[in-house]
C-alpha positions as CSV (number, residue, x, y, z in Angstrom):
1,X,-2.3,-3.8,-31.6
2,X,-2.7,-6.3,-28.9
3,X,-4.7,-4.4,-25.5
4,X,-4.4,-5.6,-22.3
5,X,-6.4,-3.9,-19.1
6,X,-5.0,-3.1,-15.6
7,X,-7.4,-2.6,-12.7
8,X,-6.5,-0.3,-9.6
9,X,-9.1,-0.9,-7.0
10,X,-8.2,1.1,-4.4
11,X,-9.3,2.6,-0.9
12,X,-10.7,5.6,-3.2
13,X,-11.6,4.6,-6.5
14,X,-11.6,1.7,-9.1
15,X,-9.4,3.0,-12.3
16,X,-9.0,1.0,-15.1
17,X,-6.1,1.5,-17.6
18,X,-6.3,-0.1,-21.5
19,X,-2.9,-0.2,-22.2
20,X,-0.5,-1.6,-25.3
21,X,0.9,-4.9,-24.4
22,X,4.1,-4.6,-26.5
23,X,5.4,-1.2,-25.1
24,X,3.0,-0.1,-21.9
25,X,1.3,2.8,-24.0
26,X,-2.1,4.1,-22.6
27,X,-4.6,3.5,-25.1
28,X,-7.7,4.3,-22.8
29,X,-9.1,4.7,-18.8
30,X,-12.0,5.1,-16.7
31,X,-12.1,5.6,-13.4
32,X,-15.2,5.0,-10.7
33,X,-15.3,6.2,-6.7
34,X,-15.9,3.7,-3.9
35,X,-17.5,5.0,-0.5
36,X,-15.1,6.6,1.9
37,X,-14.6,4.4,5.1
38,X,-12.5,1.9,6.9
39,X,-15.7,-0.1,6.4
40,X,-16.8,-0.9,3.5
41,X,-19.8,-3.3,1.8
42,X,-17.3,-5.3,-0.6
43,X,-20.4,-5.4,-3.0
44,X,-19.7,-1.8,-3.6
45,X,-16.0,-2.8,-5.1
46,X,-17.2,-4.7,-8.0
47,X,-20.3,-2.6,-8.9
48,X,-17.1,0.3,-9.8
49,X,-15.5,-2.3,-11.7
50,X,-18.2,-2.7,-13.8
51,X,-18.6,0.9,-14.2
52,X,-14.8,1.6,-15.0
53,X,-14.4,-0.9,-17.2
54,X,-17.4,-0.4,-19.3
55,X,-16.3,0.2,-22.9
56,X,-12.9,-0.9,-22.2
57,X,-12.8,-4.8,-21.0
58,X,-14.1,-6.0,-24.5
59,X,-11.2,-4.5,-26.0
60,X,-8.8,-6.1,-24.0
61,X,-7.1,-10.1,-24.7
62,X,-5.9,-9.8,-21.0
63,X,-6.9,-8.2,-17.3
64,X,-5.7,-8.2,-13.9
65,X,-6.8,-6.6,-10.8
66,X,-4.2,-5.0,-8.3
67,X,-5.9,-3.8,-5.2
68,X,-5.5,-2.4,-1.6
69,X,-3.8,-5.2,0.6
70,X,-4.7,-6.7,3.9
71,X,-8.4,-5.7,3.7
72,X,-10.9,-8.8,5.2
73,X,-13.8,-10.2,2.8
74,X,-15.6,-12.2,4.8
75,X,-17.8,-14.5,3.1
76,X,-20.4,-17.0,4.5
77,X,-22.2,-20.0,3.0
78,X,-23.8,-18.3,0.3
79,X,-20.6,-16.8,-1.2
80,X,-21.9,-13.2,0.2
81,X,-20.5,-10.8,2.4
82,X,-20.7,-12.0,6.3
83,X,-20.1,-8.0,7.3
84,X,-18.6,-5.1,5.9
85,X,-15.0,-5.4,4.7
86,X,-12.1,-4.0,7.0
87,X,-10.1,-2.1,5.0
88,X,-6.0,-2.2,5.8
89,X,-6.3,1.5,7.8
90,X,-8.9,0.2,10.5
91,X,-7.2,0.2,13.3
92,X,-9.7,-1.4,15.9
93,X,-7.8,-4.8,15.3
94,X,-4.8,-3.0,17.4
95,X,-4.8,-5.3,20.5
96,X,-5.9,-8.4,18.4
97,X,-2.9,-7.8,16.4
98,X,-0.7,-7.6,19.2
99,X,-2.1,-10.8,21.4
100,X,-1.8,-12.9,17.9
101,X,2.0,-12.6,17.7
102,X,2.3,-13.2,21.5
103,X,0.2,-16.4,21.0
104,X,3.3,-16.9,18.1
105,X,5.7,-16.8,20.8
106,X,6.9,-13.3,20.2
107,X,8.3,-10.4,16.9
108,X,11.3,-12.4,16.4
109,X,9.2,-16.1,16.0
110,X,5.9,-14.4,13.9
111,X,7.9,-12.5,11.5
112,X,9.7,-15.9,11.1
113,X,6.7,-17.2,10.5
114,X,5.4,-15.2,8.0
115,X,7.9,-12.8,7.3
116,X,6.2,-9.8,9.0
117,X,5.2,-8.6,13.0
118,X,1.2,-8.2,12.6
119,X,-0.4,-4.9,13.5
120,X,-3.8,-3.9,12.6
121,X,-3.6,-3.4,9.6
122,X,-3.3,-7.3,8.7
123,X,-6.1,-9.4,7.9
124,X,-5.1,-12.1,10.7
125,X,-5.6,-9.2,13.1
126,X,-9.1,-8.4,11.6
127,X,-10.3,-12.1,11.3
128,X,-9.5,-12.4,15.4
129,X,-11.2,-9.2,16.4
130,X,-14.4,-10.2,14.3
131,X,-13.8,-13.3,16.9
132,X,-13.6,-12.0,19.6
133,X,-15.9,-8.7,18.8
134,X,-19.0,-10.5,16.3
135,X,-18.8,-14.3,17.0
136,X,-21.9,-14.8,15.1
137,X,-20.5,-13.1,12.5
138,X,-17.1,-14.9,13.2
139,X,-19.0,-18.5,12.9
140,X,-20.4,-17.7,9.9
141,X,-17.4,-17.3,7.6
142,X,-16.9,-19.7,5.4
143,X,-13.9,-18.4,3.0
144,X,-11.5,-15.3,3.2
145,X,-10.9,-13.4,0.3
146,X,-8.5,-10.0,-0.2
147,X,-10.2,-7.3,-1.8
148,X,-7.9,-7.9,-4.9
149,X,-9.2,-11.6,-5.1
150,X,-12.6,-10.5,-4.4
151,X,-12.7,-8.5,-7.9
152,X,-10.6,-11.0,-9.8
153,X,-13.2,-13.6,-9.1
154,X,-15.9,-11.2,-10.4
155,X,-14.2,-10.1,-13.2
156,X,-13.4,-13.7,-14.1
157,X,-16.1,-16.8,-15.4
158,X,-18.8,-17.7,-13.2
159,X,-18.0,-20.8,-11.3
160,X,-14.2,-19.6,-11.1
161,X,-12.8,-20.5,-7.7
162,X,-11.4,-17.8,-6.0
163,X,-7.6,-17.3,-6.8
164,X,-4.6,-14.8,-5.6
165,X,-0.9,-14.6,-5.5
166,X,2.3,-14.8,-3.2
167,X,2.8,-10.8,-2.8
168,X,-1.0,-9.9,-1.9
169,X,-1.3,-13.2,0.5
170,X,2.1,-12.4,2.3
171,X,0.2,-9.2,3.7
172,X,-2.6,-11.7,5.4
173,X,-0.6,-12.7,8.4
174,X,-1.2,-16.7,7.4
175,X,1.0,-16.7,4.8
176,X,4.7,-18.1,4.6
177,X,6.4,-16.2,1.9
178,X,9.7,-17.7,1.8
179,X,8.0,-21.3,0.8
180,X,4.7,-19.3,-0.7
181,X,2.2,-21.6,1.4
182,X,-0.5,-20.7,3.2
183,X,-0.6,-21.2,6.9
184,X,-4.0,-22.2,7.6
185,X,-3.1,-22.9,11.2
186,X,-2.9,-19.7,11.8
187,X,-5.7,-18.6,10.1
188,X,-8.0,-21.3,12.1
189,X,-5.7,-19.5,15.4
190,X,-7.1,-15.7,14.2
191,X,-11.1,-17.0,13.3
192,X,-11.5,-19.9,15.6
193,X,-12.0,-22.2,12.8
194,X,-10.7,-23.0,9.2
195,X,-11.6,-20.8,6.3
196,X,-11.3,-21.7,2.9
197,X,-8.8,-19.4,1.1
198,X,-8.0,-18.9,-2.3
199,X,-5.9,-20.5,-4.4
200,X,-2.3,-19.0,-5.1
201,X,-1.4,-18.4,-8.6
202,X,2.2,-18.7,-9.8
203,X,3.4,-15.3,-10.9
204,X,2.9,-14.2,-14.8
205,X,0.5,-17.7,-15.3
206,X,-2.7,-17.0,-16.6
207,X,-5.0,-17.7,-13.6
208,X,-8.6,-17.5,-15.1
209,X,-10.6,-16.9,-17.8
210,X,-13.4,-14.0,-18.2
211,X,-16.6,-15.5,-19.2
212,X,-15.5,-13.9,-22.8
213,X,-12.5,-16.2,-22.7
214,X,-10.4,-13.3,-22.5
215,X,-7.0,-14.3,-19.8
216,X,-7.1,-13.0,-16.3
217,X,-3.9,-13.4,-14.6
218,X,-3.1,-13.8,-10.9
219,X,-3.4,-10.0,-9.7
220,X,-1.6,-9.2,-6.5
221,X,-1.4,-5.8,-4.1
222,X,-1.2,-2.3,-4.8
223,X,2.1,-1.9,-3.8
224,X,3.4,-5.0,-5.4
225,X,1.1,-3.8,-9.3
226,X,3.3,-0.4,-8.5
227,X,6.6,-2.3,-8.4
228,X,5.7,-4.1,-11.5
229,X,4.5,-0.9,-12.9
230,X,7.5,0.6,-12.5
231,X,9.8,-1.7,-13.5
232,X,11.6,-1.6,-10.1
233,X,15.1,-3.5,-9.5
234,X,17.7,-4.1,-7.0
235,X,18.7,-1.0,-5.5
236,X,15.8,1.0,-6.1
237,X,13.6,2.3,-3.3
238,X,10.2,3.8,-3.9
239,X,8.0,6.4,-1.7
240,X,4.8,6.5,-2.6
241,X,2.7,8.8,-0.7
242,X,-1.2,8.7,-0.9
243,X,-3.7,7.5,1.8
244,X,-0.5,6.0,3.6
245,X,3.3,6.8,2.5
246,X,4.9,3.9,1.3
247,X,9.1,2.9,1.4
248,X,9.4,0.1,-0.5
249,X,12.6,-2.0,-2.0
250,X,12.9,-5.0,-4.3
251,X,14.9,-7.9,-3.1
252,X,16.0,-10.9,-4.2
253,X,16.3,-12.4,-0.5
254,X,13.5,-12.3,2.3
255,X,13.2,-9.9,5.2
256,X,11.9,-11.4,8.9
257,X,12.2,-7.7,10.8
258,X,11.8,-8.7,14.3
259,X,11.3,-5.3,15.6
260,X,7.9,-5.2,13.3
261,X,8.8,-1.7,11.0
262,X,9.8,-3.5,8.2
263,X,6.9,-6.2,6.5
264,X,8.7,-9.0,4.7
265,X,6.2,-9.0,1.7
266,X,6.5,-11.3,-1.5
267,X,6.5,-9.6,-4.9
268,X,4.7,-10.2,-8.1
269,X,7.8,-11.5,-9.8
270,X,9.5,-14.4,-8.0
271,X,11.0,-12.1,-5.3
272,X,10.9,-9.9,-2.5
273,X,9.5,-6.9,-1.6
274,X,10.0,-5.4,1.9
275,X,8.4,-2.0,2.7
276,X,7.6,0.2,5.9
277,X,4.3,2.1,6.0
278,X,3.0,4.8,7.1
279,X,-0.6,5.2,8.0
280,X,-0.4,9.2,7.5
281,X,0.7,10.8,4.4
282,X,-1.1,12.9,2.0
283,X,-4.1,13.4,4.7
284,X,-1.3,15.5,6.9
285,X,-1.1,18.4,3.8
286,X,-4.7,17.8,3.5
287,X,-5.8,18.6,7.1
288,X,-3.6,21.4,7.2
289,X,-5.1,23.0,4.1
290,X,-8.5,22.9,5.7
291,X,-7.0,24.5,9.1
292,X,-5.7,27.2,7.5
293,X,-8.8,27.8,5.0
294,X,-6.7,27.2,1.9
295,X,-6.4,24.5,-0.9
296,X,-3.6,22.7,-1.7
297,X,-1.8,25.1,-4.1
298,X,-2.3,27.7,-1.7
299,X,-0.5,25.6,1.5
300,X,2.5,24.5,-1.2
301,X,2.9,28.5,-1.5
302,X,2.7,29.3,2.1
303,X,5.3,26.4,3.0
304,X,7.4,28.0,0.3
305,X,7.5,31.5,2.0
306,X,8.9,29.8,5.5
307,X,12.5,28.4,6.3
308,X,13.8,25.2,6.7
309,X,12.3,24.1,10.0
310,X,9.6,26.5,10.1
311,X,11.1,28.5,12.6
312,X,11.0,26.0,14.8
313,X,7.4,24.8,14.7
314,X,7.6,20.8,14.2
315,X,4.9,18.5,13.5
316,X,4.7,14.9,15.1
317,X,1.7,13.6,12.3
318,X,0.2,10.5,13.4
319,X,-3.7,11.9,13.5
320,X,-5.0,8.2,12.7
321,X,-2.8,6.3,15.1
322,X,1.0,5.3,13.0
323,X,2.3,2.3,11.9
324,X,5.9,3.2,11.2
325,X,6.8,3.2,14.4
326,X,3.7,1.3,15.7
327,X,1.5,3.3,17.7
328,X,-2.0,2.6,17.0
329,X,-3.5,5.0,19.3
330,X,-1.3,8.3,18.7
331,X,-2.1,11.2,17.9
332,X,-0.9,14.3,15.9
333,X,1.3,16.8,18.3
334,X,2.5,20.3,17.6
335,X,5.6,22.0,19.6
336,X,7.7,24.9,18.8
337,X,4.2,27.3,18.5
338,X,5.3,31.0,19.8
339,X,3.2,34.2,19.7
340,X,5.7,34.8,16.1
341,X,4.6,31.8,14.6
342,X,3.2,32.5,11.2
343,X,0.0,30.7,8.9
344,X,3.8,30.0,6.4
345,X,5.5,28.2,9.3
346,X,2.5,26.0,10.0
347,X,2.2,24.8,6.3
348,X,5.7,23.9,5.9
349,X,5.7,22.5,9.2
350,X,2.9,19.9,7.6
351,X,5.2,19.1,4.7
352,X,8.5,18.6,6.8
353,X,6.7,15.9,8.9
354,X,4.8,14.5,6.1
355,X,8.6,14.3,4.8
356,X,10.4,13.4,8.1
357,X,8.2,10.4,8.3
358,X,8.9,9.0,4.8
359,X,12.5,9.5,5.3
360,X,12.4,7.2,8.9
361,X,10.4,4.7,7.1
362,X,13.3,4.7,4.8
363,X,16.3,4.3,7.1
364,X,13.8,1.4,8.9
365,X,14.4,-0.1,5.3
366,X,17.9,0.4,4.7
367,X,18.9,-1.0,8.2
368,X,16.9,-4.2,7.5
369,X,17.8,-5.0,4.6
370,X,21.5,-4.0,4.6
371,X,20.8,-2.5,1.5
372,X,21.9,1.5,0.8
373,X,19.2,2.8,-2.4
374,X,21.0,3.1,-5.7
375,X,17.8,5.4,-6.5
376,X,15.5,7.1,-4.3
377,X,12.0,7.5,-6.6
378,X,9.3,9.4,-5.6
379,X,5.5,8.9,-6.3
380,X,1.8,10.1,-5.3
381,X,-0.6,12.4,-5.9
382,X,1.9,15.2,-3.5
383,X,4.4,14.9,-5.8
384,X,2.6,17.8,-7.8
385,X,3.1,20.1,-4.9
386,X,5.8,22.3,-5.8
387,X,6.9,22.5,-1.8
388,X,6.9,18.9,-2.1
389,X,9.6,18.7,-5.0
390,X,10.8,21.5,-3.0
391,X,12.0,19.8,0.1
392,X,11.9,16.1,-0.4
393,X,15.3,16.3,-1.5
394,X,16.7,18.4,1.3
395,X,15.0,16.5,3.9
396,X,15.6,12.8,2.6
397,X,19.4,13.9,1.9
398,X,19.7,12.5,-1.6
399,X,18.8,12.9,-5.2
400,X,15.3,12.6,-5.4
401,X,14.1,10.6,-9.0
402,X,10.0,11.9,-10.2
403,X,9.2,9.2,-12.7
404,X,6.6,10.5,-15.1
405,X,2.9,11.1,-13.7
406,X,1.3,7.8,-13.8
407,X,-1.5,5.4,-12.4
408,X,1.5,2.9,-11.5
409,X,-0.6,0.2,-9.8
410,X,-2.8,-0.1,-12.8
411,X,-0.4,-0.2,-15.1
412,X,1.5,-2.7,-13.5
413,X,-1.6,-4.7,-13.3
414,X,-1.5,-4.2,-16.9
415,X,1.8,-5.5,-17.2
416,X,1.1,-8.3,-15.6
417,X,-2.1,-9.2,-17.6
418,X,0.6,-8.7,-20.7
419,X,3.4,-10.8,-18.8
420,X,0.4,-14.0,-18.5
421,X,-1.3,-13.4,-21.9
422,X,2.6,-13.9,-23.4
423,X,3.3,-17.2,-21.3
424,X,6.8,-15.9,-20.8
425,X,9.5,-16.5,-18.1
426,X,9.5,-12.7,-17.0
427,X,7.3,-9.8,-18.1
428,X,7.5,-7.5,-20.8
429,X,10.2,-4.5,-20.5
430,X,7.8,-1.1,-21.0
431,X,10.7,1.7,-21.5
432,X,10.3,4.2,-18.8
433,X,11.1,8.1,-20.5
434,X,11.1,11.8,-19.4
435,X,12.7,11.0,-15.2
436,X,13.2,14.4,-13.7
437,X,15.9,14.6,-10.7
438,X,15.5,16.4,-7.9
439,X,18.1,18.1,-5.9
440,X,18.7,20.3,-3.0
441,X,21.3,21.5,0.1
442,X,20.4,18.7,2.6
443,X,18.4,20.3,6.1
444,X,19.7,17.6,8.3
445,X,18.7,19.9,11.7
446,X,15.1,19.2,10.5
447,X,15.0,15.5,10.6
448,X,17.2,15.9,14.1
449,X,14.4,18.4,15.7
450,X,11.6,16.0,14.2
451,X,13.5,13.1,16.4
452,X,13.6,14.3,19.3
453,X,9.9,14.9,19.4
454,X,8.7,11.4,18.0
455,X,11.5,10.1,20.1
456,X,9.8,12.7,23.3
457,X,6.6,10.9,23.0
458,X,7.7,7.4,22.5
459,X,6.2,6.4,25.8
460,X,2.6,8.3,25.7
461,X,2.0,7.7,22.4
């Protein structure tokens, strides 16, 4: 049996998966926290590597690292961290964001550009706030890393210079994904100098060696590794909700959104992958749980116990500022309270937002790429929520497809490790087995009452 290991280093944890390189069977996994935190000491990143993939990375031919996107390593001189990492959900780099694409000339010319509208969340936006915020700092940088290339260059021989790939890099905000070049103009534009950044591996190629000799391939971003993971084709969209609720589609053309919901990310297999995000998703069950003094099961049975549209309490859920739409300095916002208003209605009130939300991030899909899904699937951590399964259906208006219960990224980091170690034109086809289908009676008048308070607070928020 030939082993291959995937690597998930994301905002939470570092979780390794040994896996079967002919069919995508789990053989084996470890798993290792990181410090909670929009800040983060990179340093911190590789020390749970070497923790989650102790007893597992000599067993493997291949590796590859899929990690959080957008994230700035900073490194100096001395190839060690200048500052703390930003991590994709800081949003301090708001107004940086926002002066960057007018210095572009506008949405419509930097999504041109590089295939996306910057907000905070991308590492151009974090490189020009450390600028303007910590020019010492700022002048200090040498070289740029993702946190994805970050660990890959740790995992991989020492000397090995720093390497990544197209779908990780097209979330930077100096990246051209339609001709996969790096912009260092822009780059220079967001530090106020040139950094070095990596080198961009070609998709499936084996990118590196360990200092075992064992292959380390390219690597890419958590939402591309999930893709891959997956299997995902044309027509397929995928929700993922954790830390922030993903909508994401594969496409065989690029995306330039103008109006900035829709990112015009690469993929990790010669394509496209454009995706609107959501900077609140399972946090919004998660804070109402602790309101109402229960844990999750208990808020799942609550929300049960209500009715469609919680008797009319609605939920606007953008407690950390929102990306989809872009509103980096919103907050959450109740309406419909009354002296009848029960502990039920305000627990399904959570999951109806949490839900309403996806489903705009959706139609923000749909409408840019022209593209209607020929499946709608569904993972996250929420998905075990039997509200969730409940009304995700009924709310998003279609079937909804629950693949099984999987650590997607990793595996599809896995995949790809399998995909470089073979030296093939495409990666392996892992079968994908026991889909469960979700159905329900469609609650339009809950996405309409859910409108017409984001759309009430479009100008205040």
């Amino acid at each position: 049996m030939t082993l291959v290991l995937g690597i998930d280093s994301s905002t939470q944890s570092t979780k390794a998966l040994l896996v079967d390189a002919a069919d995508g069977t789990v053989v084996d996994a470890r798993t290792a926290p990181h410090p909670p935190g929009t800040e983060v000491d990179p340093r911190a990143w590789l020390a749970a590597y070497d923790e989650a993939t102790a007893g597992l990375l000599e067993r493997a031919e291949a590796i590859a690292v899929g990690g959080q996107q957008h994230g700035l390593v900073a490194l100096g001189d001395d190839g060690e961290p200048v500052r703390d990492a930003l991590l994709w959900n800081d949003t301090r780099s708001a107004e940086a964001a926002r002066t960057l694409v007018d210095e572009m000339g506008g949405p419509d010319a930097c999504a041109a550009a590089v295939g996306s509208v910057l907000v905070a969340s991308f590492t151009a936006s974090k490189l020009r706030w450390v600028r303007d915020h910590e020019p010492d700092n700022a002048a200090r940088v040498r070289e740029v890393l993702l946190p994805h290339d970050y660990v890959s260059r740790h995992a991989s021989a020492p000397g090995t210079a720093a390497f990544t790939d197209r779908g990780d890099a097209s979330g930077t905000g100096y990246f051209d994904a339609t001709t996969a070049t790096w912009r260092p103009d822009l780059a220079a534009a967001a530090l106020g100098h040139e950094p070095a950044l990596p080198r961009v591996a070609a998709d499936g190629s084996a990118a590196a060696e360990t200092a075992a000799g064992q292959v380390v391939a390219p690597g890419t971003g958590d939402n591309m590794a999930a893709a891959l993971g997956m299997g995902l084709g044309p027509g397929d969209v995928l929700i993922s909700i954790g830390t922030s609720g993903v909508a994401s589609a594969v496409s065989a053309v690029p995306v330039a959104d103008g109006t900035g919901t829709v990112t015009g990310f690469a993929d990790a297999q010669g394509g496209y992958l454009p995706m609107a995000t959501t900077l609140n998703a399972a946090r919004i069950l998660a804070h109402q749980a602790q309101w109402l003094g229960v844990d999750l099961d208990m808020l799942s049975d609550l929300a049960l116990a209500s009715v469609p549209g919680a008797h009319g309490a609605t939920l606007l859920p953008y407690y950390g500022g929102e990306r989809t739409p872009n509103r980096p300095t919103a907050v959450g916002t109740w309406t419909g309270l009354t002296d009848t208003t029960t502990r039920e209605d305000l627990a399904r009130a959570a999951f109806e937002a949490l839900l309403c939300s996806l489903a705009d991030a959706v139609d923000r899909l749909v409408t840019a790429t022209g593209d209607q899904p020929r499946r709608l699937l569904l993972v996250g951590g929420a998905i075990h929520s039997p509200a969730l399964r409940a009304f995700a259906p009924a709310i998003l208006g279609r079937t909804v497809t629950l693949p099984p219960l999987g650590e997607y990224v990793a595996l599809g980091a896995a995949r790809q490790a399998s995909w470089a170690l073979a030296g093939t034109d495409r990666p392996p086809a892992w079968p994908m087995a026991d889909v469960v289908e979700l159905e329900a009676e469609p609650t339009p008048h809950v996405r309409d009452t859910y409108a017409r308070l984001r759309d009430r607070t479009d100008t205040w928020s």
